[in-house]
C-alpha positions in Angstrom: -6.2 18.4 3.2 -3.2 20.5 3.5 -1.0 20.8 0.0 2.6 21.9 -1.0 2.7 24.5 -3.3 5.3 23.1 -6.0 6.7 26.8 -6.8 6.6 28.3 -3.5 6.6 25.2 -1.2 4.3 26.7 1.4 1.5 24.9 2.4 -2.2 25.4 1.9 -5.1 24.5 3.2 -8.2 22.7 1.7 -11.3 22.1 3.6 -12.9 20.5 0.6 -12.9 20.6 -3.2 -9.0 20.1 -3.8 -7.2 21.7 -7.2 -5.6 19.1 -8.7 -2.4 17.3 -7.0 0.2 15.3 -7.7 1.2 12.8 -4.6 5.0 11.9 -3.2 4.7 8.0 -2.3 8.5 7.1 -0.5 10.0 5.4 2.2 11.1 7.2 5.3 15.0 7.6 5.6 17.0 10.0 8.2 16.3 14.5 8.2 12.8 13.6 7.1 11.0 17.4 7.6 7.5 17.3 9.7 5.1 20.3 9.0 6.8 22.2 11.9 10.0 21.9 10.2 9.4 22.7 6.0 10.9 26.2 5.7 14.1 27.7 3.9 15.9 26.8 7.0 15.5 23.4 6.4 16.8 23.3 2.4 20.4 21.9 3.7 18.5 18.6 4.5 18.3 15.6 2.6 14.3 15.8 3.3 14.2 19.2 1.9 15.7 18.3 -1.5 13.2 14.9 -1.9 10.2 17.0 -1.5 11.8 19.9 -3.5 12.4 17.4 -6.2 9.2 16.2 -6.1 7.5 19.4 -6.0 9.8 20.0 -9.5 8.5 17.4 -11.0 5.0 17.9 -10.3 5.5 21.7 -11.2 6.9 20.0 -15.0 3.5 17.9 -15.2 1.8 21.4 -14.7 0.9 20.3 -11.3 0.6 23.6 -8.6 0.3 21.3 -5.9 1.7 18.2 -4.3 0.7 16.7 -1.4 4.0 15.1 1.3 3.1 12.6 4.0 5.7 14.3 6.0 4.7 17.8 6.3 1.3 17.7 5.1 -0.6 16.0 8.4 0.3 17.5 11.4 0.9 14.9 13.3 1.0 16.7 16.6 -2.7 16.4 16.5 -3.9 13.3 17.2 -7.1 14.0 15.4 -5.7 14.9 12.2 -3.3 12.1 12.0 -6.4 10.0 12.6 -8.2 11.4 9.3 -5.3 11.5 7.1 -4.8 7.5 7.8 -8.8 7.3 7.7 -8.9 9.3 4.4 -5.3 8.3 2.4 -6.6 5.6 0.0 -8.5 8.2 -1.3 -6.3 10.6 -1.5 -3.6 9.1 -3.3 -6.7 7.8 -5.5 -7.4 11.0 -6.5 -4.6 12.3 -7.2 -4.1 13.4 -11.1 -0.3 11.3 -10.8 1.7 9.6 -7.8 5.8 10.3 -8.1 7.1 6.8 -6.6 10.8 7.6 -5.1 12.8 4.7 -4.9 16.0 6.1 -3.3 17.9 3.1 -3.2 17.8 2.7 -7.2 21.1 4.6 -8.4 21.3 4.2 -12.3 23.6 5.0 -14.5 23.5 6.7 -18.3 23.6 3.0 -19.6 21.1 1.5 -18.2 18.4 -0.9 -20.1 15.1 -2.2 -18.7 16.7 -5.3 -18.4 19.8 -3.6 -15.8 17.7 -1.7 -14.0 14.9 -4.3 -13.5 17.3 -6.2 -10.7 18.2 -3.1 -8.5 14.2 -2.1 -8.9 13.3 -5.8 -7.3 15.9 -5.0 -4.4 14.2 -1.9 -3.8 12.7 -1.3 -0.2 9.6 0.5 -1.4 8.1 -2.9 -2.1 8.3 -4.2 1.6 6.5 -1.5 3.2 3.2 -1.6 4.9 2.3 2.0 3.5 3.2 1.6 0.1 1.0 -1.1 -1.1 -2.0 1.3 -1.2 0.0 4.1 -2.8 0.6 1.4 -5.6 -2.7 0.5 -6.3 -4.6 3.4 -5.1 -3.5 5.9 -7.8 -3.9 5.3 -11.8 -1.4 6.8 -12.7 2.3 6.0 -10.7 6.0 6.9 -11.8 8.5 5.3 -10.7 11.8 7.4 -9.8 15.5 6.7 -9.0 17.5 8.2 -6.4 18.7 11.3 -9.1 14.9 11.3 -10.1 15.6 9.7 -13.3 12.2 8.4 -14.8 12.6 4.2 -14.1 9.1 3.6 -15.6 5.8 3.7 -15.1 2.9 1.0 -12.8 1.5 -0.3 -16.5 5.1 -0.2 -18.2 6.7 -1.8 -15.1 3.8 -4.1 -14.5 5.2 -7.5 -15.2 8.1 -7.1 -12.9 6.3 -5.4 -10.4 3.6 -8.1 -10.3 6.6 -10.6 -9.9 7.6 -8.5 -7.1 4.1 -8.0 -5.1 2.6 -11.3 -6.1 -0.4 -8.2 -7.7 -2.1 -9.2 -10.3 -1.1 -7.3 -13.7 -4.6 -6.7 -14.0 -5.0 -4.5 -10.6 -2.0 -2.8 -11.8 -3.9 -1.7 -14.8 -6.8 -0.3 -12.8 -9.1 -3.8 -12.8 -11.2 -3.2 -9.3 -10.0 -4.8 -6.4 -13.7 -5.5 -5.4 -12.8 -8.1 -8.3 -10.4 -9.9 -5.6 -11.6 -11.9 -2.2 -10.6 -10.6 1.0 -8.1 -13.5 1.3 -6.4 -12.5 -2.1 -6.0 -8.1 -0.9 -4.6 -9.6 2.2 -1.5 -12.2 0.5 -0.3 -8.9 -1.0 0.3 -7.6 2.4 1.6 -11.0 3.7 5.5 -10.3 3.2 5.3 -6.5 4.1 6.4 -4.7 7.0 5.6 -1.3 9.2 7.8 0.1 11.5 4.7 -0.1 14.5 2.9 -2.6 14.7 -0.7 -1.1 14.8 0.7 0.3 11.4 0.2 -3.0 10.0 -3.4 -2.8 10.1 -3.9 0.7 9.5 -2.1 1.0 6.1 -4.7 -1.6 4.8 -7.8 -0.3 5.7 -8.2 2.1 2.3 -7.8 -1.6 0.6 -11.1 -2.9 2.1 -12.8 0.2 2.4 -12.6 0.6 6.3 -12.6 3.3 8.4 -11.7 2.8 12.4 -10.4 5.3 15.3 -6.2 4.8 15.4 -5.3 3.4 19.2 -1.6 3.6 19.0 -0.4 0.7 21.7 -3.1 -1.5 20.9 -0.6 -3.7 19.3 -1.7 -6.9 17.3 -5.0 -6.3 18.4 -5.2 -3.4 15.7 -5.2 -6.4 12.5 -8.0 -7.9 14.8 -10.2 -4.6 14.8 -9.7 -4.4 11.0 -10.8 -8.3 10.5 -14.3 -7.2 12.7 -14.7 -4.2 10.7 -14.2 -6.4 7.5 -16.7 -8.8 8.8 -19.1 -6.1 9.6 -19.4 -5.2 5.8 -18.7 -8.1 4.2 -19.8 -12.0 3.5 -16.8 -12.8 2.2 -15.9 -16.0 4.2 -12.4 -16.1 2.6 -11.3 -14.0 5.4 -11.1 -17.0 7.7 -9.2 -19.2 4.6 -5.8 -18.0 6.9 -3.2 -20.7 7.9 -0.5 -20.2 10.1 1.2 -24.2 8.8 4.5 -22.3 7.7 4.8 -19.6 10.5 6.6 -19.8 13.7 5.2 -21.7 17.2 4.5 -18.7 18.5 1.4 -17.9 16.3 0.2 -21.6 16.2 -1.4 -21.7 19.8 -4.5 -19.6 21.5 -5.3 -17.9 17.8 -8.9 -18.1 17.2 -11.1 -17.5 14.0 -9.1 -14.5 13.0 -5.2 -14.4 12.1 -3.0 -12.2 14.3 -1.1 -11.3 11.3 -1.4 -10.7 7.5 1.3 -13.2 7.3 -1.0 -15.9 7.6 -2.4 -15.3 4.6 1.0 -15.7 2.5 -0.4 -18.9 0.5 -3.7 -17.1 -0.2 -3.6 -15.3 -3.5 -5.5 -18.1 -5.3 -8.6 -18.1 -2.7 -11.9 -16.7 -4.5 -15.2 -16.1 -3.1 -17.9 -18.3 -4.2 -21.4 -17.7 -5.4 -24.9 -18.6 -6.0 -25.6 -18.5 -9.6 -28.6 -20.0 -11.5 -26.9 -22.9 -12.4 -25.7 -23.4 -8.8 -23.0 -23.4 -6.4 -19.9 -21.8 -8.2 -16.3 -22.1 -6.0 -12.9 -23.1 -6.7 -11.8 -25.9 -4.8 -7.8 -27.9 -4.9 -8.3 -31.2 -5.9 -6.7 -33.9 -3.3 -5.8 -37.2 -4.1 -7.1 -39.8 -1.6 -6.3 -42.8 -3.0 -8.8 -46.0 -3.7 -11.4 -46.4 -1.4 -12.2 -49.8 0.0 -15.2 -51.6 -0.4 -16.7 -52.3 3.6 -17.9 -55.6 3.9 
């Protein structure tokens, strides 16, 4: 993996065996700078100062790296881009802290939890595709405003964010997701969004432990792929617990055991696996009323 060097800002490169990093998770906005374009003659740029800020920060935590979705894949090569996507859960898991930018946060010297909690909940790094991995991935994640004054951290934050992302406040203080069924990992992602669609599937394969070749212009069919994949590792028959009751007409016709989107699974979050256990068949089911049933002659 290619890192920043938070004093220098020049990249490096690591084949293997990485020195420890601290990890920029943010939501693209205009001048963004590509690895072709980080240099001094980019330092006018609004992308320039974020990941100058960031590399700050991470110098402060005694961090000598950082590592920049931006400029640290060259996304030129096709091959590359394809193994940073394959190979970013893990990345942003092991990373010694993750710097959260939330640009549209602007606070002000009198803020209280309580003030800032609203603008944080308005906040569009919590309707990106990308981001929900870079939330749960790391253990440790600070959150930042717009100057890059400290909001909070995941485990201080963690009732409000969990209000936010529908997450369990246990996930957010490092409880496995292997804890949660398939159904339950994809409601998070129910009400997100990705600028491409293929994105959509992509950004969630680090959730389920996936890896698949990126086919840019496959379309929908790339949440299908990650469903087979998931299928192909897993028993966990919650995956097909999707309905599409509240979505629009569109979806409701020619979709077959598989959802099209992660929308579908938007009234999922309380869908667990069952198991065999020596006393028997354990699995949570709703309880319907069906009224009195008659007696047939």
């Amino acid at each position: 993996m290619r890192l920043l060097h938070t004093d220098t800002l020049e990249l490096h490169y690591f084949p293997r065996d990485a020195p420890p990093y601290a990890i920029l998770s943010h939501t693209w906005e205009t001048e963004e700078l590509s690895l072709q374009e980080i240099g001094p003659k980019s330092k006018g740029t609004r992308g320039y100062k974020k990941i100058a800020m960031a590399a700050a920060t991470a110098r402060a935590d005694n961090l000598d790296y950082i590592w920049v979705d931006t400029c640290c894949i060259d996304k030129t090569s096709s091959a590359e881009l394809s193994e940073a996507i394959n190979s970013m859960f893990q990345w942003y898991q092991n990373a010694s802290v993750c710097y959260a930018y939330l640009f549209d946060v602007v606070p002000n010297h009198h803020d209280s939890v309580a003030s800032i909690n609203p603008r944080v909940r308005e906040s569009k790094w919590f309707t990106r595709g990308w981001t929900l991995q870079e939330l749960i991935a790391p253990s440790d994640v600070i959150f930042y405003a717009q100057d890059w004054t400290e909001l909070g951290t995941k485990s201080s934050l963690r009732t409000v964010i969990s209000q936010i992302t529908r997450i369990p406040e246990l996930v957010l203080l490092g409880k496995s997701i292997k804890d949660y069924s398939i159904a339950q990992r994809m409601s998070w992602a129910s009400q997100r969004k990705t600028t491409r669609t293929e994105d959509m599937a992509y950004c969630l394969m680090g959730l389920f432990e996936i890896t698949m070749p990126m086919l840019y212009g496959e379309g929908m069919q790339a949440f299908i792929r990650l469903q087979e994949e998931i299928m192909k590792k897993s028993d966990d028959q919650t995956l097909f617990a999707w309905t599409s009751a509240a979505l629009s007409v569109q979806y409701r016709f020619g979709c077959g055991l598989l959802a099209p989107v992660p929308r579908f699974f938007e009234t999922c979050a309380g869908i667990t696996t069952f198991a065999m256990t020596n006393k028997g068949l354990s699995i949570r089911l709703p309880k319907l009323a069906t009224g009195l049933l008659k007696e047939h002659p």
